[in-house]
C-alpha positions as CSV (number, residue, x, y, z in Angstrom):
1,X,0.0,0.0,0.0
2,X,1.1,3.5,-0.6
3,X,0.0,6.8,0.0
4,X,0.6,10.2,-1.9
5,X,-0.9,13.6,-0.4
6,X,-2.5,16.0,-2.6
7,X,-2.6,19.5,-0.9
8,X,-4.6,22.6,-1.0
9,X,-4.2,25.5,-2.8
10,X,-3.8,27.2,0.6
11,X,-0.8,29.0,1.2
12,X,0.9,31.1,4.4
13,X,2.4,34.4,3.2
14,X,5.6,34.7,4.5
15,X,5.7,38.8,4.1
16,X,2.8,38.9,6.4
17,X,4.7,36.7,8.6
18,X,7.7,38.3,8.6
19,X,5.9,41.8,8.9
20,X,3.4,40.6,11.7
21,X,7.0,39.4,13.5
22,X,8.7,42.7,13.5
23,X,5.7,44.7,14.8
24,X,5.6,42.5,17.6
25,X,9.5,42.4,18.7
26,X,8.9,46.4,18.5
27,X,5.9,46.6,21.0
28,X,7.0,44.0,23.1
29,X,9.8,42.2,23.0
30,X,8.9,40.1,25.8
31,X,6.0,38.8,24.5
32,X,4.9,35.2,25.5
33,X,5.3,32.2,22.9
34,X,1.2,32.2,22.7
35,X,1.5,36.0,21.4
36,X,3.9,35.1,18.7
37,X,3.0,34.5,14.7
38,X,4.9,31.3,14.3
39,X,1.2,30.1,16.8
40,X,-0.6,31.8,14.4
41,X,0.8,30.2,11.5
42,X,0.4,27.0,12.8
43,X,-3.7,27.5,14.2
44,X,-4.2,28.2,10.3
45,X,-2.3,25.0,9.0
46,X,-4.9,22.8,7.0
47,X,-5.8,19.6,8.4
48,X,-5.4,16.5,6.6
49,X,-7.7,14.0,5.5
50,X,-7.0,11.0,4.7
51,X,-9.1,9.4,1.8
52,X,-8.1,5.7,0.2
53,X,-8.9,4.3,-2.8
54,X,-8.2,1.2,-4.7
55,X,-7.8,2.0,-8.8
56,X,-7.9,4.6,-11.0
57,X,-10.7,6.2,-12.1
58,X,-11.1,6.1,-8.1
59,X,-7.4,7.6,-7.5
60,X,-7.8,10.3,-10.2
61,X,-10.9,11.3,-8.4
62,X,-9.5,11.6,-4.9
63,X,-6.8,14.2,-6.4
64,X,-9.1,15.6,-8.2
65,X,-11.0,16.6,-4.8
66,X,-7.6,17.3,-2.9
67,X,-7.5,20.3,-5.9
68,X,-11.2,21.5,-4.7
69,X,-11.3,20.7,-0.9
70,X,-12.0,24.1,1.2
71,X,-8.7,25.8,2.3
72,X,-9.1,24.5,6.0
73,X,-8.4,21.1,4.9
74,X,-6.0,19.1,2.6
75,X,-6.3,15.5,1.1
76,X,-3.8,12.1,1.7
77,X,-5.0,9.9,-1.0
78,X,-4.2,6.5,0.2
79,X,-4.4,3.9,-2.4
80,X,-5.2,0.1,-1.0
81,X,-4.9,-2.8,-3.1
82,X,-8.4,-4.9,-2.3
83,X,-12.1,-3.6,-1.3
84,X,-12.3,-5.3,1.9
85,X,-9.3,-3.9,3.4
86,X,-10.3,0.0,2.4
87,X,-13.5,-0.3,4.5
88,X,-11.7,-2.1,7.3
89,X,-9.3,0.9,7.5
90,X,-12.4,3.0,7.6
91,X,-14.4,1.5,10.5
92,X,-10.7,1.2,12.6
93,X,-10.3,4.9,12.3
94,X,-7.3,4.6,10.1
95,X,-8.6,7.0,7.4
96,X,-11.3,9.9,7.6
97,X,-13.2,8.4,4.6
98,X,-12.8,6.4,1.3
99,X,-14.1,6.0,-2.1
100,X,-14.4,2.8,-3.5
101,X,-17.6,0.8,-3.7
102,X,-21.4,1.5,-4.2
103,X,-24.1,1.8,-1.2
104,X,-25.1,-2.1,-1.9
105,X,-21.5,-2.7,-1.2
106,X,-21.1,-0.9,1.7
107,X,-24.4,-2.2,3.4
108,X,-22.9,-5.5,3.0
109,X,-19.5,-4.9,4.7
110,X,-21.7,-3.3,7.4
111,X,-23.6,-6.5,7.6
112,X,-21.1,-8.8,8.4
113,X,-19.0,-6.8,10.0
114,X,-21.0,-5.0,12.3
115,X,-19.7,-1.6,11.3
116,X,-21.7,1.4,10.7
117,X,-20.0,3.2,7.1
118,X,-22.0,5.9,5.6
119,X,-22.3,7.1,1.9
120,X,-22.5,10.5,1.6
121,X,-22.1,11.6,-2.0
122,X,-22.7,9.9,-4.9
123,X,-19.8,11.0,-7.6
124,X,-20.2,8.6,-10.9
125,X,-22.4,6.0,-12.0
126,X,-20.3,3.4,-14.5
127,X,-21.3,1.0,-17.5
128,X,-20.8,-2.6,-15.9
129,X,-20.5,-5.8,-18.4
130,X,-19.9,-9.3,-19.3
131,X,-16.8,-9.8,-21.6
132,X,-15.5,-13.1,-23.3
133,X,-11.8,-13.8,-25.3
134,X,-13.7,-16.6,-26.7
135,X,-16.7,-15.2,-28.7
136,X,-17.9,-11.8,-30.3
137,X,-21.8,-12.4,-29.6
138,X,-23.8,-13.4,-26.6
139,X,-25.5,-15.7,-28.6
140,X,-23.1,-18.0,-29.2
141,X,-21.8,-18.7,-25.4
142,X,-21.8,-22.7,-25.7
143,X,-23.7,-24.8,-23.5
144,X,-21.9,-25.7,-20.5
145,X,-20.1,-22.2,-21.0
146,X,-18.1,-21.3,-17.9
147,X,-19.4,-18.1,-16.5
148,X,-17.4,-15.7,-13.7
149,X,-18.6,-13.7,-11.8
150,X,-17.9,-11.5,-8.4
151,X,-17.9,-13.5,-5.2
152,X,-19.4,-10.3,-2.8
153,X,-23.4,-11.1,-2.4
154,X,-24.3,-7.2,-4.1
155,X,-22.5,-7.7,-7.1
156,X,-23.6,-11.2,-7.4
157,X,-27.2,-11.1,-7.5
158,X,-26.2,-7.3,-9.8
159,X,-24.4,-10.1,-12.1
160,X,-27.4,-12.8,-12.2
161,X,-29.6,-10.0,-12.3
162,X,-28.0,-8.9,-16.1
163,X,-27.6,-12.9,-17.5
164,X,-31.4,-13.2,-16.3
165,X,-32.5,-10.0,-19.0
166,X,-31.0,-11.7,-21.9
167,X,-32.3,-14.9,-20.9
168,X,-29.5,-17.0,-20.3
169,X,-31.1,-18.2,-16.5
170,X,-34.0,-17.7,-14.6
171,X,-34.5,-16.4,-11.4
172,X,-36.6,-17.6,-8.5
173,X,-38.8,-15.2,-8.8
174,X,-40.3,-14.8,-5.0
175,X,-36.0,-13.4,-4.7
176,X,-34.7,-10.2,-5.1
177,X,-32.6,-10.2,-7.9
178,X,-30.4,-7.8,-6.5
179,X,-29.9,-10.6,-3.7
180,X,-30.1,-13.5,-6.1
181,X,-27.2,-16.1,-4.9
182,X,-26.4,-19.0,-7.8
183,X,-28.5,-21.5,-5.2
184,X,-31.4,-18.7,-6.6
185,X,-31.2,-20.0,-10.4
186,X,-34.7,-21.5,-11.4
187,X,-33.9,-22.8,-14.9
188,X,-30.3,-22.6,-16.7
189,X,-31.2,-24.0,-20.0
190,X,-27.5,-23.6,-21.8
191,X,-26.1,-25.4,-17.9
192,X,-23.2,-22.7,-17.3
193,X,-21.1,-23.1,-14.6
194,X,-20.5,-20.5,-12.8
195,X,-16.5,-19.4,-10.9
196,X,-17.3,-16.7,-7.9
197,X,-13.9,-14.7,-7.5
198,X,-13.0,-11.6,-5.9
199,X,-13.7,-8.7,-8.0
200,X,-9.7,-8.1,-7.6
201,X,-9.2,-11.7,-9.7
202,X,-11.7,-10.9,-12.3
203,X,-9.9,-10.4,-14.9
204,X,-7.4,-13.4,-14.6
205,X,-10.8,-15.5,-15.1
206,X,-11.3,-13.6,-18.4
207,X,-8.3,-15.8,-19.7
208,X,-10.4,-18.9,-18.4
209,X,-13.7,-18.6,-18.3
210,X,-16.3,-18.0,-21.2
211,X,-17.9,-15.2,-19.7
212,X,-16.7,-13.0,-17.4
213,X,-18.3,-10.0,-15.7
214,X,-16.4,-6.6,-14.5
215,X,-16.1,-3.4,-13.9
216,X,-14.6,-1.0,-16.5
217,X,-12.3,0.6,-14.0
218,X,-10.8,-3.0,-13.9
219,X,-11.5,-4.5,-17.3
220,X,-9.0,-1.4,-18.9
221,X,-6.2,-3.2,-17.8
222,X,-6.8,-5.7,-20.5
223,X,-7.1,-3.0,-22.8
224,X,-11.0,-3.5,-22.8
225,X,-14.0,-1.2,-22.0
226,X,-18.3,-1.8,-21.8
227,X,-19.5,0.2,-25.2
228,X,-16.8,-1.8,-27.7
229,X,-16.3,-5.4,-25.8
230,X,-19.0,-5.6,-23.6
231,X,-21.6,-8.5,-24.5
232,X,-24.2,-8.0,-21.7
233,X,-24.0,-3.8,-20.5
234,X,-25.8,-2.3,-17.5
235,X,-26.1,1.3,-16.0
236,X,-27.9,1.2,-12.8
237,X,-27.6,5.1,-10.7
238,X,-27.7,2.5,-7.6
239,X,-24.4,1.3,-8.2
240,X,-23.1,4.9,-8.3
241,X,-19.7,5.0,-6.5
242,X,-19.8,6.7,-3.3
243,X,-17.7,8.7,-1.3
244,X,-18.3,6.9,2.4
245,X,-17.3,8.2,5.9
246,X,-18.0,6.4,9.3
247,X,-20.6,7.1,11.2
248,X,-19.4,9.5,14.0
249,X,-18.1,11.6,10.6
250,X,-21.2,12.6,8.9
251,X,-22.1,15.6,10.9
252,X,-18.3,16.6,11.0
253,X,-17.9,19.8,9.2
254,X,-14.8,18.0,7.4
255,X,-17.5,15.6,6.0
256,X,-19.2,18.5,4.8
257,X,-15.9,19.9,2.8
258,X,-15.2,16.6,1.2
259,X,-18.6,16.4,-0.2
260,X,-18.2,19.3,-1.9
261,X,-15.1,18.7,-3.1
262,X,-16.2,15.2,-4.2
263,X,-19.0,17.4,-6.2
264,X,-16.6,20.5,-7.3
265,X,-16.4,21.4,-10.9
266,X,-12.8,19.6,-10.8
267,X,-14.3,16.2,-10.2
268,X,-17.4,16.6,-13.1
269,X,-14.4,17.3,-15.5
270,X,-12.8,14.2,-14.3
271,X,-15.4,12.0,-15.1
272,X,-16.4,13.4,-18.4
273,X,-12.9,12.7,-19.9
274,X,-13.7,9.3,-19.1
275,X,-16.3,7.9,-21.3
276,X,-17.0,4.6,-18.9
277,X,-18.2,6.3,-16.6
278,X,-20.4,9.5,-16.1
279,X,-21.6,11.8,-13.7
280,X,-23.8,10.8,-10.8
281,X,-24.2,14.5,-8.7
């Protein structure tokens, strides 16, 4: 894991320092250390906040923000390598917020984990897909095809959800599909087997597997994105990524200033250079 800081435009002006100094050394020159500027200077430094994401478009975003955040504060952009461990650095108080998953996501962690994460702004929605290295249409996925898909429950049943509206499976119908589990499938006519693996190990299925779904953030790496390789493609706003702070944050004022930065005119251009993704605020 490593961590870069990204700071705010905010800036001490050593001429007013420097000025402020000599005043004081000519009025008093016994003055006390709580009377002198270099105090002054440092009751005006910005306090950091430390935000983690896991991949860029995520990463860009977070500097993005540390370019917009309010003067008072600057932003640590800490960049974790897996999903899991950027909430569990959130809920242990090891960062002031992160920005990396989608409320479904987040309700899940708090689930099992008893923790009690908050999303607070919504910044982009993105294009998720199934992709295959073995055939150019849907159609022809073989029967028996092996199909791959995330392992966490709300990207599962998001995954069965999209095979379900091309017809590929059925669902149980008394089920959620956005809770569907495999055990949910009612009919599979074609028989695919289905691989559950981390969203992380996604796309070394992609070299295995007939199908595979991901998200574009990920899929890039392969040199693929939804509109040109996608087979199945999905927008859904409730699987817009979320900026998410712990509970005892959301009042904070500091909350307040990172969801405006997370909203600032910085971010929007951000997202509309990226075409897989688009703006959710």
């Amino acid at each position: 894991m490593s961590s870069r800081r990204i700071v705010s435009s905010r800036r001490l002006r050593a001429a007013g320092t420097v000025l402020a100094a000599a005043l004081l050394f000519t009025a008093c020159a016994s003055a006390t250390p709580a009377e002198t500027p270099a105090t002054d200077a440092a009751e005006a430094a910005p306090v950091t906040l430390r935000v983690a994401a896991v991949t860029s478009p995520m990463t860009d975003i977070v500097e993005a923000a540390g370019e917009a955040i309010d003067p008072a504060y600057e932003i640590e952009l800490v960049e974790v390598s897996d999903y899991v461990t950027v909430n569990r650095m959130l809920a242990d108080g090891d960062i002031d917020a992160n920005f990396a998953q989608h409320t479904p996501f987040m309700e899940e962690f708090n689930a099992k984990n008893g923790a009690d994460l908050h999303a607070v702004q919504p910044v982009y929605n993105f294009v998720i897909a199934f992709y295959s290295k073995t055939i150019d249409d849907i159609a022809d996925l073989p029967d028996g095809g092996r199909v791959a898909i995330p392992d966490d429950a709300s990207n599962t049943g998001r995954a069965l959800k999209l095979l379900a509206s091309e017809g590929l499976i059925e669902l149980d119908p008394a089920v959620d599909p956005y809770a569907a589990t495999v055990d949910d499938i009612a009919q599979n006519p074609k028989s695919l087997q289905f691989q559950q693996v981390s969203i992380m190990q996604l796309n070394t299925a992609y070299d295995e597997a007939d199908l595979v779904f991901q998200w574009p953030s990920h899929i890039a790496a392969l040199g693929l994105n939804p509109y040109d390789d996608g087979l199945i493609t999905e927008l859904d706003d409730r699987f817009a990524l979320q900026l998410v702070v712990p509970g005892d944050r959301v009042d904070d004022p500091s909350t307040a200033a990172l969801a405006a930065a997370f909203g600032s005119d910085e971010v929007r251009a951000i997202i509309e250079a990226n075409p897989s993704i688009e703006v959710a605020f």
